[in-house]
N, C-alpha and C positions, 0 to 999 in steps of 0.2 A: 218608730221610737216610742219609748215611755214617758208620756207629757202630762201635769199638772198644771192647772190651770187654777190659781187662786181669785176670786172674784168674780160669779158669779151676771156681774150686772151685764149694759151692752157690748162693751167692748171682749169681757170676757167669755160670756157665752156662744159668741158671736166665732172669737178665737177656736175657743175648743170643740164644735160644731165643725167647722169647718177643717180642723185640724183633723181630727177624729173620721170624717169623709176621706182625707187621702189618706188612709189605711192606720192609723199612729192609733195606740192603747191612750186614751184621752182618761183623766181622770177629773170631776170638777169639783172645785173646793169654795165654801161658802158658811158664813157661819149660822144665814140662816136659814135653818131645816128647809121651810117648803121650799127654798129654789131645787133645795137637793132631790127633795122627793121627788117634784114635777120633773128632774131629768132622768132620774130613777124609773118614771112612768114613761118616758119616750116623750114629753110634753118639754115645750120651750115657755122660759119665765118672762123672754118678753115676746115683745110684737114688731116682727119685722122679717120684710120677704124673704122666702126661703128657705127660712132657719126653721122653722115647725118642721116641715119633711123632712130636712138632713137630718136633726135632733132623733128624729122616730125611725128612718132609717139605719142610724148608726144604733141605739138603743138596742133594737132589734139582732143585729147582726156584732154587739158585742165589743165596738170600741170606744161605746162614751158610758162613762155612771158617773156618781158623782159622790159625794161624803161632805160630810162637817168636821172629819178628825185630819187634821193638818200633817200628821204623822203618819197614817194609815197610807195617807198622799204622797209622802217625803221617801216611806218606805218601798212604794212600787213604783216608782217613777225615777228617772234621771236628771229629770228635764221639766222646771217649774216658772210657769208662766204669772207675775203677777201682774192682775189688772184692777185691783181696786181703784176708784173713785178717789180722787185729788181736789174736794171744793176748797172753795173762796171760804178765808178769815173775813173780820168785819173790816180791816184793813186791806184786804186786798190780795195778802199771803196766800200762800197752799195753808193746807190743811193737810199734815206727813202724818197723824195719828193713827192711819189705817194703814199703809205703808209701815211705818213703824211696828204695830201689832203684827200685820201678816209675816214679815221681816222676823220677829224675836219668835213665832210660832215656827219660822223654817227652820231658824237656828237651833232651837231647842229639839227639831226630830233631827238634825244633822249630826249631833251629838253622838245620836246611837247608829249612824248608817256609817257603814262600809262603803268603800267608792269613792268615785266625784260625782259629785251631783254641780250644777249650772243651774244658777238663777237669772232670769233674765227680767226683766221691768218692763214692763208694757206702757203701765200708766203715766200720764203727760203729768212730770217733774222739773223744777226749773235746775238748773245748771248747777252743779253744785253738789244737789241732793243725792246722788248715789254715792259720792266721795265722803260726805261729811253727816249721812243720817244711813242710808241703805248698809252699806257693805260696815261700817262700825258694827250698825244693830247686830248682822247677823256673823260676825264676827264675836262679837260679845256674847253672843246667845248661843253659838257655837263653840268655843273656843278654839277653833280654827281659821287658818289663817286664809284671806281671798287670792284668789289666784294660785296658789296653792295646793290648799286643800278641797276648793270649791271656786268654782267658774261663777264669773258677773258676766253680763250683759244689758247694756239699753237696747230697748226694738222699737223703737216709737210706731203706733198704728196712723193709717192714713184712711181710715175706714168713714164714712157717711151714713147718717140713718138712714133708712130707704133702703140704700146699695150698697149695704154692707157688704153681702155675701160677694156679691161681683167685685166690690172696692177690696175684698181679702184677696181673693182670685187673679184681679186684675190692678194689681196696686201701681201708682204713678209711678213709687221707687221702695227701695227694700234699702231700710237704713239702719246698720250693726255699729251700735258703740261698745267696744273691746274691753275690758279690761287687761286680758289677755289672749293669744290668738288663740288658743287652744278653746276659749268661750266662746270667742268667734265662727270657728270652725262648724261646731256644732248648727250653729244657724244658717249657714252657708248650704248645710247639707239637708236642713228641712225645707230649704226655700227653694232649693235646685230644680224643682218642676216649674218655678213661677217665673214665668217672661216678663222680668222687669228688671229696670235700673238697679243691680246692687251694690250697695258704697259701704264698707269697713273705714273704721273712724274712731277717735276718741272718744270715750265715755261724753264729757261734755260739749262738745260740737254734736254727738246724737241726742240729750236734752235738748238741746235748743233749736232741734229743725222743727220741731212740731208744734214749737212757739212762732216761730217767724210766720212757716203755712198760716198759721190760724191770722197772726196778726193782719199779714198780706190778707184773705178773706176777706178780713172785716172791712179792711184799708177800701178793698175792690169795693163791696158794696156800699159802703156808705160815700163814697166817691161816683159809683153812676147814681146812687138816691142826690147828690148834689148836683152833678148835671141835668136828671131829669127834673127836679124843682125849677130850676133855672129853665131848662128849656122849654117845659109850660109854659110860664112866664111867660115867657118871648113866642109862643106860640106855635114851637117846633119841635116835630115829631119825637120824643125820645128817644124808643124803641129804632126808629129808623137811621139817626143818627149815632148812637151807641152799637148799631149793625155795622154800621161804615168803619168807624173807629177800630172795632175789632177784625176789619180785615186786613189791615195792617198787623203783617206779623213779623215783619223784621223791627220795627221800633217801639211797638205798642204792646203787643202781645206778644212778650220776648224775654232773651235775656238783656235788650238794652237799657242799660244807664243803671243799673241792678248791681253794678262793684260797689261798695263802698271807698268813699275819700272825700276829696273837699268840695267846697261849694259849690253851687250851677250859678253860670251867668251868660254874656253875652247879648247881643240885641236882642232877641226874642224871647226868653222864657221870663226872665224877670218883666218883661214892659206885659207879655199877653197876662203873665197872672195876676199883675196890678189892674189890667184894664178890665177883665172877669169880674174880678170882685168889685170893683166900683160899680158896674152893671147892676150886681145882685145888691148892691144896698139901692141902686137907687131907686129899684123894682121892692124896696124894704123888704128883701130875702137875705137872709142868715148863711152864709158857708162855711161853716167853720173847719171845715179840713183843707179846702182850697185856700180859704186866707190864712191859715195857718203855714202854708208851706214857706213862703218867702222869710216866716220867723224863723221857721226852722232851720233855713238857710245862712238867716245873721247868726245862727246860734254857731252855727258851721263855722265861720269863720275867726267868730270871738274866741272857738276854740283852738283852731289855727294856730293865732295871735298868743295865746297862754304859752301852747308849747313852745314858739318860739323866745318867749322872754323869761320862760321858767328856767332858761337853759344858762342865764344870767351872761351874758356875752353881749359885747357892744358892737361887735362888726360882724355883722350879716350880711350872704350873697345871696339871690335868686337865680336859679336856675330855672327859666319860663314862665314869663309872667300875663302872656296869653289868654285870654281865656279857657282855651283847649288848644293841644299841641296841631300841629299842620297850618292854626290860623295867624294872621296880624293882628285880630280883632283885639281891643283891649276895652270897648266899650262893657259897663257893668262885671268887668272881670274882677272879679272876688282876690284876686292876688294884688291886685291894684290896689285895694281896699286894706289889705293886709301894709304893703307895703307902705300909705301915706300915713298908717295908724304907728307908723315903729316909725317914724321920718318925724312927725308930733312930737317922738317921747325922747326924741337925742338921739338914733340910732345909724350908726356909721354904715351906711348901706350901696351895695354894686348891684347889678342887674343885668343879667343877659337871656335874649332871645332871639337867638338866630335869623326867626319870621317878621320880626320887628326890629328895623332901620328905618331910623330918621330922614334917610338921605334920599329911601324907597317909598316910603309911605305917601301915600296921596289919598285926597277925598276927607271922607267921616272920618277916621284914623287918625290921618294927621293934624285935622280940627280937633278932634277929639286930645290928642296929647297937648297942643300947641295953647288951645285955651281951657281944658278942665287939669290937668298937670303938667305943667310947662315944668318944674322944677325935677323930675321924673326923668326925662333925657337926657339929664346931666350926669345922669347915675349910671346908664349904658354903656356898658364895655362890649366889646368886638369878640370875647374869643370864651370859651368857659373857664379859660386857666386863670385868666385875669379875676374870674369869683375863686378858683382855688387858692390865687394868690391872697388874696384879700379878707377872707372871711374866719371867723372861728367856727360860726353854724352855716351850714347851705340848707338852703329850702329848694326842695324841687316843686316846684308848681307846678308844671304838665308831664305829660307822657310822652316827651320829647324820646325817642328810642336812643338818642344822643347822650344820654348821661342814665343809663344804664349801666355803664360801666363804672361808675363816680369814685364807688367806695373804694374801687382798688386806688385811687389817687389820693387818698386822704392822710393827710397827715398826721404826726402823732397829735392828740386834745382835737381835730376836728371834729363836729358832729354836723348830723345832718338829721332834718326836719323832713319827711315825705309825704305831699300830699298827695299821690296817686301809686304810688305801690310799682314804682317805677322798675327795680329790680326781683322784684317778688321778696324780699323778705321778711321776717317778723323784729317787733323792735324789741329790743334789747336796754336795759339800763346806760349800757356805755357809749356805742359814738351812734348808733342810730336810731332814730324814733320816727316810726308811721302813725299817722291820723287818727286811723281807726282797724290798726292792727300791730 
């Protein structure tokens, strides 16, 4: 293929290096001169393994040079990669100025090309940005229409200093946000040597994978830097305990607990992370991600709580009020907590959980309902139709496989509240609304 490559720095030279190795007419754009010239000499602009050789062997043999004329780029190529730099405002913002520029520079050579040309985004944009800054700009600069008369694409890189060249090579996954498939396609067919996960996607779910990665990163390490504080402290190995940890890999190092929905409760998580953190103060050490999580958690719920009383209806059912579906446990169950906070405000409310009978329950359980909400058993119905019968909104609180079917029973004005994504679908303005989809 004929590839252009705008931006110069690591991601981009990194791209067209390594592009240009499996056989592609690489052209590199940059506005400024010496990066051009040094690739013009077979020399690489930055420093990082690998990339010196490929640079000087492609040079040599004819499929990388590079230019500063955005047009000269636009003109022999098909296929433009950009990778410019996306810094931090003093607020915290992108910085789309450079984006923006290289954008009205593409449009302005598209004006006079023949063809379709496919622009694809490399560089890490937040959600949004191609819709409402990229595809206008070069829209406007071209006066041609996207998808149309010119292919979009997001490609977000998963590339590392160090191990770029392997992280291009050998990428975790290969993630195509579409505009349209025919953009798509194009990158399907450059990628097609690469042994890796590839996912086709919307423009905005491909911005945003390369935010989460990074965020999860950071989440990771400053989460073992707070265990190994702590486990100094206490006089225990880090390294050897943070080894254990990670060989768990069905729960730990996984996808579990990784959906989005409602809150975590239950005997164990809320009591171990209360007891954690009272440790590290009284060792006077600081956690601030670990004790933050349990906020995070009332935030969960408070939000819960919104959506259902946004919904302005006085008779509410519960569908599983469990902590998680299969168990009786209602100990610290975050729907519990929902449902005494709507019981406070006047709220005509039913409840059923198949796993929870009064008549079955024994032990902590029925201590547990008998003297922390005794008023709560009153409100248990026997069957799910008994909530159909009775409610304006239903709230599904677990992932009972049992009311997966729900929505076909709903009546006309019902709505339903989902905390766990129970039937997979997205929410809608009219009878259904999910949590955090």
């Amino acid at each position: 293929m004929r590839i252009s490559v705008f931006g110069l720095g690591y991601v981009g030279t990194v791209s067209a290096a390594c592009l240009a190795s499996e056989g592609h007419s690489v052209v590199g754009v940059d506005t400024v001169v010496a990066k051009a010239e040094l690739i013009n000499k077979g020399i690489s602009p930055i420093i990082e393994a690998e990339i010196g050789d490929i640079i000087a062997r492609c040079h040599q043999n004819g499929t990388l040079r590079a230019t500063s004329d955005p047009s000269d780029a636009i003109q022999n190529t098909d296929i433009s990669f950009v990778c410019v730099g996306t810094p931090s405002q003093q607020n915290g913002n992108l910085d789309l100025r450079f984006i923006r520029r290289i954008c009205t520079e593409i449009g302005e050579a598209l004006k006079a090309k023949h063809g379709r040309h496919t622009i694809i985004i490399r560089s890490t944009i937040l959600p949004g940005s191609m819709r409402n800054v990229v595809i206008p700009t070069l829209q406007e600069a071209s006066g041609k229409l996207a998808g149309r008369d010119f292919g979009v694409s997001n490609n977000p890189e998963f590339m590392r200093e160090g191990t770029a060249v392997k992280d291009y090579r050998q990428p975790p996954k290969i993630v195509i946000g579409e505009l349209d498939p025919q953009s798509g396609d194009i990158l399907v067919e450059l990628y097609s040597k690469i042994d890796a996960p590839l996912v086709r996607t919307d423009i905005e779910t491909a911005e945003m994978v390369k935010y989460v990665d990074n965020c999860w990163h950071a989440l990771k390490i400053g989460f073992a830097n707070e265990i190994g504080n702590l486990a100094k402290c206490m006089k225990i190995d880090s390294h050897l305990l943070m080894d254990i940890f990670c060989q768990d890999q069905k729960l730990n190092i996984s996808p579990a607990y990784l959906k989005p929905g409602f809150a975590f409760g239950g005997s164990c998580l809320p009591k171990d992370l209360r007891a954690l953190s009272y440790k590290a103060r009284s060792l006077d050490l600081e956690l601030p991600i670990i004790s933050s999580i349990l906020r995070s958690n009332e935030y969960q719920v408070a939000r819960g709580l919104k959506m259902i009383t946004d919904l302005e209806a006085k008779r509410i059912g519960f569908l599983g009020f469990s902590f998680k579906a299969g168990t009786d446990d209602l100990r610290e169950s975050p729907i519990i907590e929902v449902i005494e906070r709507l019981l406070g405000k006047g709220y005509d409310l039913r409840i059923y959980d198949r796993n929870v009978n009064m008549a079955s329950l024994v032990g902590a359980n029925r201590d547990f309902i008998l003297n922390h909400i005794p008023h709560i058993s009153k409100l248990m119905v026997h069957a799910p139709e008994a909530i159909l019968e009775h409610a304006e909104v239903i709230v599904i609180g677990n992932g009972d496989p049992e009311f997966a079917s729900l929505s076909n029973k709903l009546r006309s004005g019902q709505k339903i509240v989902d905390f766990v994504r129970v039937a997979g679908r997205k929410s809608n303005e009219d009878e259904y609304h999910g949590i955090c989809w």
